[in-house]
C-alpha positions as CSV (number, residue, x, y, z in Angstrom):
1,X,-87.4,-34.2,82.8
2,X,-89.3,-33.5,79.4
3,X,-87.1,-34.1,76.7
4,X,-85.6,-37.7,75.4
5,X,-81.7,-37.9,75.1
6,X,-80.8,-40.1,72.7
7,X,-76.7,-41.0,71.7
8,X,-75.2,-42.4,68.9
9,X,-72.0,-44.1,68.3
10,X,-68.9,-41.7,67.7
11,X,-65.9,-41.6,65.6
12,X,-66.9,-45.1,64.4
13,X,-64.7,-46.3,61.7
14,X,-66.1,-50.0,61.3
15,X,-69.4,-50.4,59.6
16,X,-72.6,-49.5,62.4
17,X,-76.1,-49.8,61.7
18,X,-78.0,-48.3,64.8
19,X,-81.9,-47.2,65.2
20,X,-81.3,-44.1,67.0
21,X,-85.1,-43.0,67.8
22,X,-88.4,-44.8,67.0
23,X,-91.2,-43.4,68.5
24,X,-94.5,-43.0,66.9
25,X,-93.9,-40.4,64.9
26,X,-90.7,-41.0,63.6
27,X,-87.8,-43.1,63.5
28,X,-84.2,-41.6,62.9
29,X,-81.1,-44.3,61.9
30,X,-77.3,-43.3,62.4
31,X,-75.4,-45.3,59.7
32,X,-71.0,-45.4,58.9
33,X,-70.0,-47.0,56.2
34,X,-66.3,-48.0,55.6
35,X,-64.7,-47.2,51.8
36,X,-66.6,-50.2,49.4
37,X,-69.1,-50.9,52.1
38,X,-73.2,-50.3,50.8
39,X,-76.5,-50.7,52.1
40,X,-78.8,-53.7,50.8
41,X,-80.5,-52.5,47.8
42,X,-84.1,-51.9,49.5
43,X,-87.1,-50.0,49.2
44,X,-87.4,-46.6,51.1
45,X,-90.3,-47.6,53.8
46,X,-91.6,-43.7,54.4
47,X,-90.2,-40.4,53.5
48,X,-86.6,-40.4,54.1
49,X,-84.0,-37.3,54.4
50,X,-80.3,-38.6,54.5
51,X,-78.6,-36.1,56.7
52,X,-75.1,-36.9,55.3
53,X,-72.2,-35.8,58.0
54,X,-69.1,-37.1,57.2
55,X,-67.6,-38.2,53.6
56,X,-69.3,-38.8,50.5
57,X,-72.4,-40.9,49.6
58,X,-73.2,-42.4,46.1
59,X,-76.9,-42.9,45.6
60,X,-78.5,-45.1,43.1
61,X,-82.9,-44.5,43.1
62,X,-84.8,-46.5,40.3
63,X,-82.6,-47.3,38.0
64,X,-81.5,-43.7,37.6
65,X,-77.1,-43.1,36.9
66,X,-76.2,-42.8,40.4
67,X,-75.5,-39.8,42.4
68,X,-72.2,-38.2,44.7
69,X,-73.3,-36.4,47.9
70,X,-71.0,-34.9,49.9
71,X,-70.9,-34.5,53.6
72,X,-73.1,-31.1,54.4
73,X,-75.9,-32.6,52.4
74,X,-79.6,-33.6,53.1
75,X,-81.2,-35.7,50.4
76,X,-85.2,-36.4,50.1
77,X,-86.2,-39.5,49.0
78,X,-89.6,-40.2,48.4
79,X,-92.1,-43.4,49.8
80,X,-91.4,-46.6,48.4
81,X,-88.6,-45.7,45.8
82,X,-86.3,-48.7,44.9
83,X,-82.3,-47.4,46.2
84,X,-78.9,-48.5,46.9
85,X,-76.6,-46.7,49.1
86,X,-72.6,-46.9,48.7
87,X,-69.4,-45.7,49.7
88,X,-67.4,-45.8,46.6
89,X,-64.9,-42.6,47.7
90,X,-64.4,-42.1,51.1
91,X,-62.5,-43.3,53.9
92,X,-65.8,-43.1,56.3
93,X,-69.1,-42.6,55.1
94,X,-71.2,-41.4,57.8
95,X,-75.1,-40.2,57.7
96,X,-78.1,-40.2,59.5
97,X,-81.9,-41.5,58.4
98,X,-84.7,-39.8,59.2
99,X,-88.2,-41.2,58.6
100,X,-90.8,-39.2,58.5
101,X,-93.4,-40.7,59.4
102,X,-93.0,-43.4,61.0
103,X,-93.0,-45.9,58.4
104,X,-96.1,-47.3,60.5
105,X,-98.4,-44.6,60.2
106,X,-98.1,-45.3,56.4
107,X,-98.5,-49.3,56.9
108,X,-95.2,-49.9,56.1
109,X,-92.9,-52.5,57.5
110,X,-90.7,-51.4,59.9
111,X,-87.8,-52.7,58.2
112,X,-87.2,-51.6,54.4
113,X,-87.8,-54.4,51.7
114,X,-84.7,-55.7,50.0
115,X,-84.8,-56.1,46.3
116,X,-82.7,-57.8,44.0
């Protein structure tokens, strides 16, 4: 078999963090948030896209006014950019993380850095 199957939780309504792929070259994160749940405040560790699927996501980068992204959405965020996601709106906020590359490859921890 060539290709890698990889699965992700489904129809999750309870908060899951899950590393989805992380291969060399990449590493791709499924995240649901409930309503009033966020993400630490961190630092972006490579060159993300947010693939958002499901509800809507408010985005704080820098200390820019945050942001509403609705579900049908891809947001770029650049290396090493200070942000906090939220779910201020929906029932379910559900997205997936793609870093690209590898946050390795650019001698970044494999983990993001919380701030604040």
């Amino acid at each position: 078999m060539i290709e890698k199957v990889y699965e992700f939780k489904k129809d999750a309504t309870t908060k899951v963090v899950e590393k989805i792929v992380n291969t060399e070259h990449v590493q791709i994160n499924h995240i649901v948030l409930p309503k009033g749940e966020q993400m630490p405040k961190h630092y972006s560790n490579s060159y993300v896209h947010l693939i958002i699927v499901k509800g809507e996501m408010t985005l704080t980068l820098e200390d820019q006014e945050p942001h509403n992204y609705k579900e049908g959405t891809i947001v770029y965020v650049p290396f090493n950019v200070k942000m906090l996601i939220q779910n201020l709106n929906s029932d379910v906020l559900e997205f997936f993380v793609v870093k690209a590359p590898h946050p390795k490859k650019l001698n970044a921890p494999e983990e993001p850095i919380k701030c604040e």
